[in-house]
C-alpha positions in Angstrom: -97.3 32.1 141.8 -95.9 35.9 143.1 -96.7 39.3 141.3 -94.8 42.1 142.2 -95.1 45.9 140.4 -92.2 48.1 140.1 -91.7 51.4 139.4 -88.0 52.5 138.6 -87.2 56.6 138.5 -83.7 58.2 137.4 -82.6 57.9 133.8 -84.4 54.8 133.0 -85.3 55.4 129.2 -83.9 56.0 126.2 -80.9 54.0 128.5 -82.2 50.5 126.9 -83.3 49.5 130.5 -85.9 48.1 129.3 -84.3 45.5 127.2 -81.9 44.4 130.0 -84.7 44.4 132.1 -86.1 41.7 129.7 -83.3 39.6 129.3 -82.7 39.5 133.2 -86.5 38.6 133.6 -86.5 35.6 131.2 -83.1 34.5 132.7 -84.8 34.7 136.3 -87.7 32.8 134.7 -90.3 35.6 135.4 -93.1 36.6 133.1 -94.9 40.1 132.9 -93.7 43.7 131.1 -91.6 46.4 131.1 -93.1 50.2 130.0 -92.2 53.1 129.5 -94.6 55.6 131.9 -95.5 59.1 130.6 -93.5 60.9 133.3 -89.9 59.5 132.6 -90.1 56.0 134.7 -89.9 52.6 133.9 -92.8 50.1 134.9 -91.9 46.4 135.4 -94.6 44.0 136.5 -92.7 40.6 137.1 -94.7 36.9 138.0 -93.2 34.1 138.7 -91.0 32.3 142.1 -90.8 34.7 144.7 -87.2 34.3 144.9 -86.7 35.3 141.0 -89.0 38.4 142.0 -86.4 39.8 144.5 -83.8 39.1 142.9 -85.3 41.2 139.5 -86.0 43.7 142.3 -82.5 44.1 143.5 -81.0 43.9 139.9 -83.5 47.3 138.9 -81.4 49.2 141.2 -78.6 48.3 138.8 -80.1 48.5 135.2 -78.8 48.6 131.9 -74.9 50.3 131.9 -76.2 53.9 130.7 -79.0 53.9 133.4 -78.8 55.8 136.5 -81.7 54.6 138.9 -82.8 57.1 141.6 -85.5 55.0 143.2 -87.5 51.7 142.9 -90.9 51.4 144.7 -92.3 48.0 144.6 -95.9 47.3 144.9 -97.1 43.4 145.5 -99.7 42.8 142.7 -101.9 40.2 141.8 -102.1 38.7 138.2 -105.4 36.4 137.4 -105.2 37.3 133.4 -103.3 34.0 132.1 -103.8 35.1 128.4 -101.0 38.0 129.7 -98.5 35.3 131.3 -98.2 33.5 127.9 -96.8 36.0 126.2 -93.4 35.6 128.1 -92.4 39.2 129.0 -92.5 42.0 127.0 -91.0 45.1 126.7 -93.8 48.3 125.2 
């Protein structure tokens, strides 16, 4: 299993990015969060396939239709906490 951490700048709340970002997790199969962050961005940690991973990657430069991403920095993580995993992916 992969882990990847993303941060996504621009106007990325109050856009519903989060949400999309959501749906288009689940339908990768990926697991993990979206947040908002104090300072105006978005963080998404996704877990699953690899290949779901980049693909949720290369869709965050897109976003929800009122978004307008400026940048998306992407951080490999490492998950152990399986109690987090089984709650699907969530949006906070």
């Amino acid at each position: 299993m992969h882990a990847a951490r993303f941060v996504v700048s621009g106007r990325v709340q109050g856009v519903a990015f989060r949400a999309y970002t959501r749906q288009q997790a689940l339908a990768l199969g990926l697991r993990g969060h979206a947040v908002n962050l104090r300072d105006g961005r978005v963080e998404v940690l996704a877990v699953g396939e690899a290949e779901a991973i980049d693909r949720l990657g290369d869709w965050l430069w897109q976003g929800s239709p009122l978004a307008r991403v400026e940048d998306v920095q992407r951080h490999e993580a490492v998950t152990d906490d399986a109690a987090a995993l089984d709650q699907g992916f969530t949006i906070g």
